[in-house]
N, C-alpha and C positions, 0 to 999 in steps of 0.2 A: 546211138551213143557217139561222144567226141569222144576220138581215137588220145586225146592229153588225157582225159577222166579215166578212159579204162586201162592208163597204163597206174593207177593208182588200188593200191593193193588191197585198201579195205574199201572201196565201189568195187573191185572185180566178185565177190562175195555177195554183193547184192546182183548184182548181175546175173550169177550163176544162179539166185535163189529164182527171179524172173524166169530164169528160161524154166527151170525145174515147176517151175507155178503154170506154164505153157502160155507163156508169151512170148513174144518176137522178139527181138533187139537186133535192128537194122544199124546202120554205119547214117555217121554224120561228119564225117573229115575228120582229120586226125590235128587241124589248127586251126578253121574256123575264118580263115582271114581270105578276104574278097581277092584280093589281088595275087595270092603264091596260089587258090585255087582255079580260076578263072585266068588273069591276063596272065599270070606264067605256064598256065595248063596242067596245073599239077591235080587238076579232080580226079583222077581215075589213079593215078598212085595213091593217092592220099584217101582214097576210098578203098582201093585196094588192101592197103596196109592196114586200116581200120578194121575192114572185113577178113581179114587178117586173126588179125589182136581177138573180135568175139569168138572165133571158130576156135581157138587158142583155149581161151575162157571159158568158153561153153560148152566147145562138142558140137555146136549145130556150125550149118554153111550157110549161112543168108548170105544175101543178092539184092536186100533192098537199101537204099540210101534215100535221103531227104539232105537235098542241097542246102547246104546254107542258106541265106537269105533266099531261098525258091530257086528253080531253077530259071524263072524269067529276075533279073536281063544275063545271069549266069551264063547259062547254057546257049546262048545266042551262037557260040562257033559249032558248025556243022561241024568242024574236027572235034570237038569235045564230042559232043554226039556222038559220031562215028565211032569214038573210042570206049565210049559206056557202052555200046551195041555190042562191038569187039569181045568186052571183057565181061559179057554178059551179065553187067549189072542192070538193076531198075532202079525207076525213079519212083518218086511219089512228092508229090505237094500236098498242097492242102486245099479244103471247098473254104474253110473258116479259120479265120487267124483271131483269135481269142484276146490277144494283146496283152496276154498276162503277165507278160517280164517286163512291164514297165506299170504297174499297178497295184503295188504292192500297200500304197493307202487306199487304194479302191478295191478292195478283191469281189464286191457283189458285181461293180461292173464287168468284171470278167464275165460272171454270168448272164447277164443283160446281152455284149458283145454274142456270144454263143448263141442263145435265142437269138436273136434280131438277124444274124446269119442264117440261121436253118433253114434252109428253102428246097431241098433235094432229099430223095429217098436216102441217096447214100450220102455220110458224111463225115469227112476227115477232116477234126480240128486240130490245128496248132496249139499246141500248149508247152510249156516249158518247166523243170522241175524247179520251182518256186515255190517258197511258203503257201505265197496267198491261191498259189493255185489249186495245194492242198486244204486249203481253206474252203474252197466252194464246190471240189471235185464231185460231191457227194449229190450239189444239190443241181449239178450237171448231171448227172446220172440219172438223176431222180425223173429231171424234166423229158430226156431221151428216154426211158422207161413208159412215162407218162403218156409221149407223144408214141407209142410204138413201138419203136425204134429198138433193134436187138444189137448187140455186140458181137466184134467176131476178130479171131485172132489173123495177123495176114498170114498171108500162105505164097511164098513163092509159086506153087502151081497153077492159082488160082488168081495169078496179076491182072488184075485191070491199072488199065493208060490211067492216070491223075497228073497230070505236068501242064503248065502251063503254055506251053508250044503246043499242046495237043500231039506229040509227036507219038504215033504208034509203036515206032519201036521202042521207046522209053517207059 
């Protein structure tokens, strides 16, 4: 979740309903903008304070974030790094980037995008809350279903590395 979305009073209510449903709700900055989170270094506040705001909301303590725009070329300063290790956050990217937030007269090719990706056991796709993504969500499921493929809520205990630095401590 962006940390602007959940200072808004009727998302914080679906939020809650989420976690009560037992799913995650990780931090995604609290502004979204490349340059006050990267070249001013404000990621780890601004994750902070995000992770923050859900534990506020929720009752749970998640530790997971998904960088803005990925953490490549983000995360490039070792001091960034250094500082997500510090404050005991984790990262997460993605195997598939869906492209959904700009496909809102295409919503089957989201789907298309998703298969044509799937090449790994495990897999975490980028999607974004969009119409059209609720538009095809189902028949994503359908095909992940199809091919195998089981769902699982994350678990801060149970982190596996996803970043694209391949960095272990992330």
């Amino acid at each position: 979740m962006q940390g602007s979305n959940l200072q808004k009073t009727n998302l914080q209510e679906r939020v809650k309903r989420a976690t009560k449903e037992g799913h995650y709700v990780g931090a995604h900055s609290m502004t979204h903008i490349f340059e006050r989170l990267y070249d001013q270094g404000q990621f780890v506040p601004e994750m902070n304070e995000t992770l923050a705001l859900i534990q506020e909301i929720t009752g749970t303590n998640p530790k997971l974030v998904r960088p803005p725009y990925g953490s490549a070329p983000g995360l490039k300063s070792e001091q960034i790094r250094n500082q997500i290790v510090e404050a005991g956050i984790k990262i997460w990217d993605w195997t598939i980037d869906s492209n959904d937030w700009g496909l809102q007269d295409n919503p089957h090719q989201i789907v298309e995008n998703v298969k044509k990706g799937t090449k790994h056991d495990v897999e975490v796709v980028l999607m974004h809350e969009k119409s059209q993504t609720l538009q095809v969500l189902s028949e994503i499921i359908s095909f992940y279903r199809e091919k195998g493929y089981a769902f699982g809520v994350y678990s801060d205990a149970d982190h596996f590395n996803l970043n694209f630095y391949q960095d272990k401590y992330l």
